[in-house]
Residue, then its C-alpha position, 0 to 999 in steps of 0.5 A: x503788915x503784921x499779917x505778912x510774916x503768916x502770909x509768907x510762911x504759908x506761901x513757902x510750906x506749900x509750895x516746899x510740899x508742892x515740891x515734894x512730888x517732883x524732887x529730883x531723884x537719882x537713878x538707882x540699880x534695881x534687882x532685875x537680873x537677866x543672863x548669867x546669874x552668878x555674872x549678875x551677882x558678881x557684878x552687884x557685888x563689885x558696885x559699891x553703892x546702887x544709887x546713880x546707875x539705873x542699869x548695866x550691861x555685863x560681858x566676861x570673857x574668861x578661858x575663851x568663853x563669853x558669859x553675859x549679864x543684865x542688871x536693873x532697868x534699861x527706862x525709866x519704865x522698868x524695862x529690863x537690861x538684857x545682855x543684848x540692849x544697845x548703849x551708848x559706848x561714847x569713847x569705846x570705838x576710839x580703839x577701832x580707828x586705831x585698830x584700823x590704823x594698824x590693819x591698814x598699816x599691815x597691809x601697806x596701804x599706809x604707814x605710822x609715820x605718814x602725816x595727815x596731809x599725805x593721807x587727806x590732800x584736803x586738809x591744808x592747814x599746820x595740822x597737816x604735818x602730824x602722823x597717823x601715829x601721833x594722831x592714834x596716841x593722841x600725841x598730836x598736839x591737837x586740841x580735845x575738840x574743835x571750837x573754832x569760834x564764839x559761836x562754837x563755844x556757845x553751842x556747847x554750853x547750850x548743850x551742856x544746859x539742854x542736855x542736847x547733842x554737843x555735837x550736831x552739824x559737826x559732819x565731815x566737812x567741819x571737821x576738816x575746817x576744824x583741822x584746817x583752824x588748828x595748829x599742833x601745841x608745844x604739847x605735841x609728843x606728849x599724851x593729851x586726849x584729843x577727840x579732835x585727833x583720833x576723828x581726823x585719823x579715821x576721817x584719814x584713813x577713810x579717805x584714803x580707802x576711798x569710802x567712808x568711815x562707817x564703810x570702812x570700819x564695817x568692812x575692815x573690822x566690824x564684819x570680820x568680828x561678827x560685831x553685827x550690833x555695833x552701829x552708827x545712828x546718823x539722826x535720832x530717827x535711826x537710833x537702836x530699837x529697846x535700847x537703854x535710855x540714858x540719864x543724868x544724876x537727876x534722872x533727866x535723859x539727855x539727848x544722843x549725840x550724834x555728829x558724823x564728823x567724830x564718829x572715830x572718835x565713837x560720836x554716834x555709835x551704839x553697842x552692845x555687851x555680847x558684842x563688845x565681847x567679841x572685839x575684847x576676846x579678838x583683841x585679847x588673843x590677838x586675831x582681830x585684825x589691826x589687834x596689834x593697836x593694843x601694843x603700847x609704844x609711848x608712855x603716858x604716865x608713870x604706870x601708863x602707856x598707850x598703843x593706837x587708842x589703846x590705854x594699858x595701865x599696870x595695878x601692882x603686878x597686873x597690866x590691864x589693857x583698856x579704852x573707857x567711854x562716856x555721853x551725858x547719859x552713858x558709861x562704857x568700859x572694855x578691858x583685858x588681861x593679856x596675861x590671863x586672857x580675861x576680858x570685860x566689858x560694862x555698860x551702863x545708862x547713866x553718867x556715873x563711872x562704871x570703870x571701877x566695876x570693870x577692874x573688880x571683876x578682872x581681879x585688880x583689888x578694890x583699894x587699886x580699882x578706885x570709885x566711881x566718878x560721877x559726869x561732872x567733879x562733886x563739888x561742882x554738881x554739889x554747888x551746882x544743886x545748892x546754889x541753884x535751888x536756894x539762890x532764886x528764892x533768897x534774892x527774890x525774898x531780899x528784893x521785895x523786901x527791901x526798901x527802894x525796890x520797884x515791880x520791874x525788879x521784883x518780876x524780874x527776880x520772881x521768874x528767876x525765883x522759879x527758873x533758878x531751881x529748875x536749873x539745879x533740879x537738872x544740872x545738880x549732882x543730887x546723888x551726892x546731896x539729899x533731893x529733899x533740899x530741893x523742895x527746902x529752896x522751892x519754899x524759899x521761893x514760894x515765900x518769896x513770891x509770897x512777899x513780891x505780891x504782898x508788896x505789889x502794889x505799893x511799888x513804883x514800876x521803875x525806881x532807878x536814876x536811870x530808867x531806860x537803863x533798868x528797863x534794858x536790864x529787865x529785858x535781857x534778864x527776862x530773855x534769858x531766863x526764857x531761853x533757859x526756860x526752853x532749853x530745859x523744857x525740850 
């Protein structure tokens, strides 16, 4: 026995050193440049730290010109960001249904104050007495997306694990269901986003105009614009070619959401900064159509308002007009100064913040531009990486040693030695803490596993009082991990 303590601890350094080669590591913006130079240098200077942005694609609009910049990488292969590479823009498009709100409003094909019902006959549930208007300002009362079900609930949490597509098979006809299931809260009148809201809105409109949503948004808006590179993909199939690859704190890409239903509320849609830019310039100057959607009309904080869609947010002396967007992979922010005319737009393929950059190069201050968030709060990614890597080896370790245990257990607790670290090499926030932790928790599992085989054969298979009861548990432990296992290998 004295020879297992040796055993052990050889078992954990090779498996530590094994790690080394697949730690996690997060993404970092490289010196590539494309475009405008000093838009590029600009840029790189408003980022406070390169590490957790892979690429990002940059357009100022300032004295009626448009200079576009690409910086880093748009894959993980070292391919450059041009200032033409799509992205996924996530929220960005909300501010186009709200646009075609107020285009269809000016030509008196509906009104601020219709209710949904009025406007889609086909929606007969509460949520049929909101306004066009509460729905475009997000004060409708409506929840922030539609979960009507345990099911529903458990899609998005496999999502989230999986790095899928939280909103597939969501189509039209859920979405009218959703409608149908909800029914405005007390806090109706109030500003609370709600994804739900704005895809009814432009499901509304769309009805209404007797086409669909894509349809109508091409006609009434994106062809006027000569936005000839903003696109729905409806499957992965018809995703942009050369497009920027998404990722996540880990580096791991996730899946591009897609789901028709909420493509108002940008779910699908892909961009670029060139053409964004010509929906911020139009906007700006006020001759895009439905440009009066950026007008605020009902408050939401204490320096914020909001117009159909639009945000605009006063920084000291400055009021920014503005709409932000983000998938698990992507960020996206376009903003404009109506008192100077200068616009921005900012892209970037991984799921840290890139809003701060945007407000930097309009000229808000960088004490008043904030940091860069990353997809989830620190301190859960944080947790979330630690737990995760060391938690599997720890309980395997006081599991084989313990007296009283048995091989059921001991299986069971060595898969999750090696499940639980994959779990917080994808889902951790590892631009936050050092990846080289996470070859520490795979040593702690190795050794662990080390432990479990050295004690293998004196253990009985099944010790518990009630043994039937142990076997159930085992299996439902042993199926989960393996669901997890899936999950994170597709």
């Amino acid at each position: 026995m004295r020879k297992t303590p040796l055993v052990v601890l050889v078992a954990g350094l090779v498996a530590g050193l094994a790690g080394i080669g697949v730690m996690p590591r997060e993404p970092r913006l490289t010196a590539q440049v494309t475009g405008d130079a000093d838009l590029a240098a600009a840029t790189r200077d408003a980022v406070d730290d390169p590490g957790g942005y892979r690429g990002l694609a940059v357009a100022l609009i300032d004295g009626g010109q448009i200079r576009t910049a690409g910086l880093g990488d748009r894959d993980r292969r070292g391919n450059p960001v041009e200032p033409d590479t799509a992205f996924e823009v996530g929220s960005v498009p909300k501010v186009l249904t709200g646009m075609l709100l107020a285009q269809r409003v000016g030509t008196g094909a509906v009104r601020p104050d219709d209710t949904l019902g009025a406007t889609w006959p086909t929606v007969t549930g509460a949520a049929r007495e909101v306004t066009l208007a509460e729905l475009a300002s997000h004060r409708s009362g409506l929840p922030r997306v539609g979960l009507d079900s345990v099911t529903d609930w458990l899609r998005l949490f496999w999502a989230n694990v999986a790095a899928g597509n939280p909103y597939a098979g969501q189509d039209v006809d859920r979405v009218r269901a959703a409608a149908d299931g909800h029914a405005p809260g007390d806090g109706r009148g109030e500003v609370n986003y709600s994804n739900l809201g704005m895809a009814l809105l432009g499901q509304a409109l769309a009805a209404d105009a007797g086409a669909d949503y894509p349809e109508l948004l091409d006609r009434e808006l994106l062809t006027p614009l000569g936005m000839t590179s903003t696109v729905q993909a409806t499957s992965a199939d018809a995703l942009p070619a050369e497009r920027a690859e998404g990722a996540g704190a880990s580096g791991r890409s996730p899946d591009a959401w897609i789901g028709a239903g909420y493509a108002p509320a940008g779910i699908g849609y892909w961009s670029t900064a060139a053409d964004l830019a010509r929906l911020v310039a139009a906007t700006a100057d006020g001759t895009a159509p439905g440009a009066d959607a950026r007008d605020p009309r009902f408050d939401d904080t204490e320096r914020a308002r909001i117009g159909y869609g639009w945000f605009t947010t006063r920084y000291g002396d400055r009021e920014i007009t503005w709409h932000n967007g983000a998938t698990s992979g992507f960020h996206s922010y376009v903003g404009f100064d109506r008192a100077t005319g200068r616009g921005v737009v900012v892209l970037g393929n991984t799921d840290r913040g890139v809003e701060p950059i945007g407000l930097r190069l309009l000229g808000v201050p960088r004490e008043q531009a904030g940091s860069a968030s990353p997809g989830l709060p620190t301190w859960v990614g944080i947790g979330i990486a630690l737990l995760f890597t060391f938690i599997g080896g720890l309980s395997l370790l006081g599991t084989a040693l313990r007296a009283g245990a048995d091989r059921l257990t001991v299986l069971s607790g060595a898969v999750w030695a090696l499940v639980y670290p994959a779990l917080g090499h994808q889902l951790g926030d590892w631009s936050a803490i050092p990846g080289w932790l996470w070859p520490l928790g795979l040593a702690t599992s190795g050794a662990g596993l080390a432990a479990a085989v050295r004690r293998w054969r004196e253990l009985p298979v099944n010790g518990a009082a009630r043994p039937w009861l142990r076997v159930v548990s085992v299996v439902g432990s042993l199926t989960l991990a393996a669901a997890l296992t899936v999950a994170l290998l597709s």
